[in-house]
N, C-alpha and C positions, 0 to 999 in steps of 0.2 A: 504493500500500500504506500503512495507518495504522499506525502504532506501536502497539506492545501496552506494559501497564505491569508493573510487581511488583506483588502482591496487595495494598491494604491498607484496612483497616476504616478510617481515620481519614476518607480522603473520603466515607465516607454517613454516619457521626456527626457531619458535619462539614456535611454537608447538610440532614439531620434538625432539625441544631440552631439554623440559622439558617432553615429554612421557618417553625419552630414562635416562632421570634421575630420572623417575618415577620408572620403568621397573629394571634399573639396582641397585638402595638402596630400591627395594620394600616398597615404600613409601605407597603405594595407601592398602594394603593389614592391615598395621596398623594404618593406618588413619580409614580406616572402623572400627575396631575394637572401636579405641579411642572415635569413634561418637557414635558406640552402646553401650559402656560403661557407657559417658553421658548422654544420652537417657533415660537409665533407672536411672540414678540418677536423674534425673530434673523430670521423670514422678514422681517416687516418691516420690521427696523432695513436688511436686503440689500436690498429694493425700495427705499425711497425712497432710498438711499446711490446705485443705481443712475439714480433720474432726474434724482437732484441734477446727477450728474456726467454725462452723456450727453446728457440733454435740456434740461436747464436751465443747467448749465455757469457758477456764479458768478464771480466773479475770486479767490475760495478755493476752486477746484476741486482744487486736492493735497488739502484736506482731508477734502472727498466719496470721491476716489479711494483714500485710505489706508482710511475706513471703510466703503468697500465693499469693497475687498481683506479686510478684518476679516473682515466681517461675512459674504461668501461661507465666509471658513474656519470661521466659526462653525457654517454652514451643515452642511459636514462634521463637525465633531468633534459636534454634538451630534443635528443629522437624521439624517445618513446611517451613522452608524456605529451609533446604537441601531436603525435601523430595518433595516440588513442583518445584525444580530446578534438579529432580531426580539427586540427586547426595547422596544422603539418605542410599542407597542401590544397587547394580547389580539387584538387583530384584525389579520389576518395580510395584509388588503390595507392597512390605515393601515403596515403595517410595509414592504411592498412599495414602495410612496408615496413615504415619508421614505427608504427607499435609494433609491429614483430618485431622489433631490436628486445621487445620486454622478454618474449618469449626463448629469445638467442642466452638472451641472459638468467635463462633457468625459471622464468615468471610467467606466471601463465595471464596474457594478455586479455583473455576474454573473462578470468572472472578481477581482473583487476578495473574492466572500466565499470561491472557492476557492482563492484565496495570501494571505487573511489568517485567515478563519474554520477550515479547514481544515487548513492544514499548520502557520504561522504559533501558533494557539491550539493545536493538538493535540500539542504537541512544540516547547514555546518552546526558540529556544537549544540543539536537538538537533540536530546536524551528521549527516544530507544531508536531516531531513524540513522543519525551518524554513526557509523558503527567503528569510524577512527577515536571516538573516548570511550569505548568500550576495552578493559585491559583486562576485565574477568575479574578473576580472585589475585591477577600478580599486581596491580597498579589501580590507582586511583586517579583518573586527573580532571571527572566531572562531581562537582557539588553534590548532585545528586545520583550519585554512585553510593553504594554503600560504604561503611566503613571499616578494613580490621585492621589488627594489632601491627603487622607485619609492615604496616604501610608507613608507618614514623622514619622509615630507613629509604623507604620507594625513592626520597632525591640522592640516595646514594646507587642503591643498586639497578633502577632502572638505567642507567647508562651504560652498566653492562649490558644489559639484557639488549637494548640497541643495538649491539654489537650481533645479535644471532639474528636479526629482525629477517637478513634477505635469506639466510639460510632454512627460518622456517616456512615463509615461499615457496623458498625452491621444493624442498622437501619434505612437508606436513601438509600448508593450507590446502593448496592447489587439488595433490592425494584426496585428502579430506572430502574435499566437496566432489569431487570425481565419484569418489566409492560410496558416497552419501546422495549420489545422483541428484548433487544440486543443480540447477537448469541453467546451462549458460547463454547470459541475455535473455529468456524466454524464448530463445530459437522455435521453432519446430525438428520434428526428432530426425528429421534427415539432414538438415543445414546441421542441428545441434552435432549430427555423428560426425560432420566433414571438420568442426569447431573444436572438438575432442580429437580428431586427427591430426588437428596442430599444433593443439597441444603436447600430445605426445612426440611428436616430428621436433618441436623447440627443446622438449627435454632432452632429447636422446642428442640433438649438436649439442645442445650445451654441457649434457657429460664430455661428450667428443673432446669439444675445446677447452674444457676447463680441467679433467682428467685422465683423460685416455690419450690423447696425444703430448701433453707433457711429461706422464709413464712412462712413451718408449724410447726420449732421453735423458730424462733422467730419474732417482728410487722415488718408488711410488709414496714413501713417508714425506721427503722432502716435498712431494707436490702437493700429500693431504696437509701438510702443515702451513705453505704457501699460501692454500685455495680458503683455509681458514681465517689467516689472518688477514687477507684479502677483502674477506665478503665480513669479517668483522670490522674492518675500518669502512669502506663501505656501507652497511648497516647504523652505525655510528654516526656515520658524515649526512647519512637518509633519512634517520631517525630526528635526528637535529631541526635539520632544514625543513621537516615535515610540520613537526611539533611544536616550532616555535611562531608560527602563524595562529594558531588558536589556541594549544594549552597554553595561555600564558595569565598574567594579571592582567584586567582592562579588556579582554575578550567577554562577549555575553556569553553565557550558559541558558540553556530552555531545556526545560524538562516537561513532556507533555501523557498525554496517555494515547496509544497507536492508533486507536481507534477514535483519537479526539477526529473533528472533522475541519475544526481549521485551525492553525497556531494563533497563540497570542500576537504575531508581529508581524507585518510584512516582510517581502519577499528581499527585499532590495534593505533592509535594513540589518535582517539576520547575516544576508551575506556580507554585509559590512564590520558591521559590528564584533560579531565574530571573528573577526579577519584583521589581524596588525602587519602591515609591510615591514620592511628593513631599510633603512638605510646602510647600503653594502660601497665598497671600492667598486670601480668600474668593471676591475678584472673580474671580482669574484662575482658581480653582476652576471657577466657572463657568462661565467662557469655553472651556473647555477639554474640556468635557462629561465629569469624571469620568477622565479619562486620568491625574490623580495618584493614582488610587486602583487601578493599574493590576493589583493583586493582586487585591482584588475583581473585578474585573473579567475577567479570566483564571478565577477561579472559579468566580463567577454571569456569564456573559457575556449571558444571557436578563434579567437583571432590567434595570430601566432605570437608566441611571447615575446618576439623583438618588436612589437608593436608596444607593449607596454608604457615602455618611458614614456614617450610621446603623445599617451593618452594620461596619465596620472596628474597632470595639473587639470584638466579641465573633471576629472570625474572628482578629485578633491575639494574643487571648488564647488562644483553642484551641490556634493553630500554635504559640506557647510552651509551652504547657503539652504538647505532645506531639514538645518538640525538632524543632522544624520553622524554619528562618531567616527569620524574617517581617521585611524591613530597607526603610528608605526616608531619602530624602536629607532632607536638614533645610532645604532649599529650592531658588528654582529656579536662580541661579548656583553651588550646591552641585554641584545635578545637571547642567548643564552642564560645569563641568568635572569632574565625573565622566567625562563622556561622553568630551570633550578627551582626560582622561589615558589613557585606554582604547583611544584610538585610538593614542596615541603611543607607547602599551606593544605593541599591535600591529602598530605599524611596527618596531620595533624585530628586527632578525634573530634569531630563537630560538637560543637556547644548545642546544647539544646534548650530554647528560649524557655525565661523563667515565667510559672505558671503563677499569677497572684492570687493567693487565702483570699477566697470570699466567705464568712462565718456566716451568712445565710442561709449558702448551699447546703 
């Protein structure tokens, strides 16, 4: 079931008004460009970081191996996430394409756009449709989450746990809902069987690449030890950049009941709201595909991220000028420990508001 919103005109004058400043500085037409230019600099900065280290193996091989760990997460933040938010390309197979970079990379593509694209974007920060602050029984980081013991330490140990995030991707969720015959997208069961075929097709190159061909030069310990610490800085570096746009202080929280039939807030507000940018370096702007601009991005999620910059003054000024909280960190160990304090507020045991003696009752 999707969430429904409260009415409000501000999201189409708000759409209106950046198409028509899309349209009229032709923004959209060298933003595509700027993405495919990238593109191919990050696929290839990944390949040869990969033969460096694999095939050719110098006696500065940590340093190959750090920049291909890079350079794969580049692969994600800027391929795979414009191209399964089709905003990648006009053309709807280059956009298919660049999300299969997710599935190259061990993730299964199709149920990532239904628990990110779908519930995740549709209701950020809305307690039971977001299922990104859902942590279970390991973490706490909505209000209205329950609370236990264990959680007083969650701003210490959740940063490990960050560290296994893409490992349990690759190898538990995906599994999981497969054997659990969860529906991917709501296909039909013949599209569904060809969607499960490539699923499987992603997993099997991505052992290839990631284990079975650096096995036959070199022991297979030192590559399971590699491929860990790998996709553990990785995880870390995903986990970060993911978490610090909503779990932080100054983001809203909503907690509603599934079958409420409309939210308390509009559509254009939660996505705000909910949503703090970053003020990043240029570079790491880029390395990051656009992820500090995560308000834009929640709103236009179809445009390509190197459109961003370019539209953030005018969507900042609208949401002010229409009392909407348009807020972002003033950098990126700001927003870490942003992120830090938020968890350690949500470890902390809820107070629970004092009831007052009435000697009548």
């Amino acid at each position: 079931m999707q969430p429904r919103f409260l009415k409000d005109p501000c999201a189409e004058q708000l759409r209106e008004l950046v198409a028509a400043e899309v349209a009229s500085r032709g923004l959209l037409d060298r933003a595509y460009l700027r993405l495919h230019v990238k593109a191919v600099v990050v696929v290839l900065w990944a390949l040869v970081s990969y033969w460096m280290l694999v095939i050719v193996t110098p006696p500065w091989w940590p340093v190959c191996f750090l920049s291909f760990v890079l350079a794969a997460l580049a692969v994600a933040l800027n391929l795979m996430h414009d191209g399964n938010h089709q905003a990648f390309s006009r053309n709807a197979r280059m956009n298919r394409l660049a999300g299969f970079t997710l599935d190259l990379l061990g993730v299964s593509s199709l149920f990532w756009v239904e628990d990110h694209n779908r519930k995740h974007h549709g209701a950020p920060n809305v307690d039971p449709f977001d299922g990104d602050i859902d942590y279970g029984f390991i973490a706490r980081v909505a209000p209205s989450k329950p609370w236990r013991p264990w959680y007083r330490f969650q701003h210490y140990y959740l940063w490990l746990l960050y560290a296994f995030l893409l490992e349990r991707w690759q190898f538990y969720l995906d599994l999981r809902k497969v054997l659990g015959h969860q529906s991917a997208n709501g296909s039909a069961p013949t599209r569904e069987r060809r969607q499960y075929c490539l699923l499987f097709v992603g997993k099997l190159v991505f052992l290839g690449w990631a284990l079975v061909l650096p096995a036959v030069f070199h022991p297979l310990w030192a590559v399971a030890i590699l491929y860990l610490v790998g996709a553990g800085v990785a995880g870390l570096i995903m986990g970060t950049v993911f978490q610090w746009a909503h779990c932080v202080e100054g983001a809203m929280f909503l907690s509603v009941q599934r079958t409420q039939e409309r939210l308390p807030e509009t559509w254009l507000r939660i996505q705000v709201e909910a949503t703090l940018n970053v003020r990043l370096p240029r570079w790491l702007s880029w390395y990051v595909g656009g992820l500090d601009h995560q308000i834009e991005h929640h709103l236009f999620s179809r445009y390509p991220h190197t459109i961003y910059p370019d539209l953030a003054g005018t969507i900042e000024e609208f949401c002010r000028a229409n009392r909407i909280n348009y807020t972002r960190h003033q950098g990126f160990w700001p927003a870490v420990r942003a992120h830090h304090r938020w968890l350690r507020q949500m470890g902390q045991r809820p107070v629970l508001p004092e009831v007052e003696y009435d000697p009548t009752f």
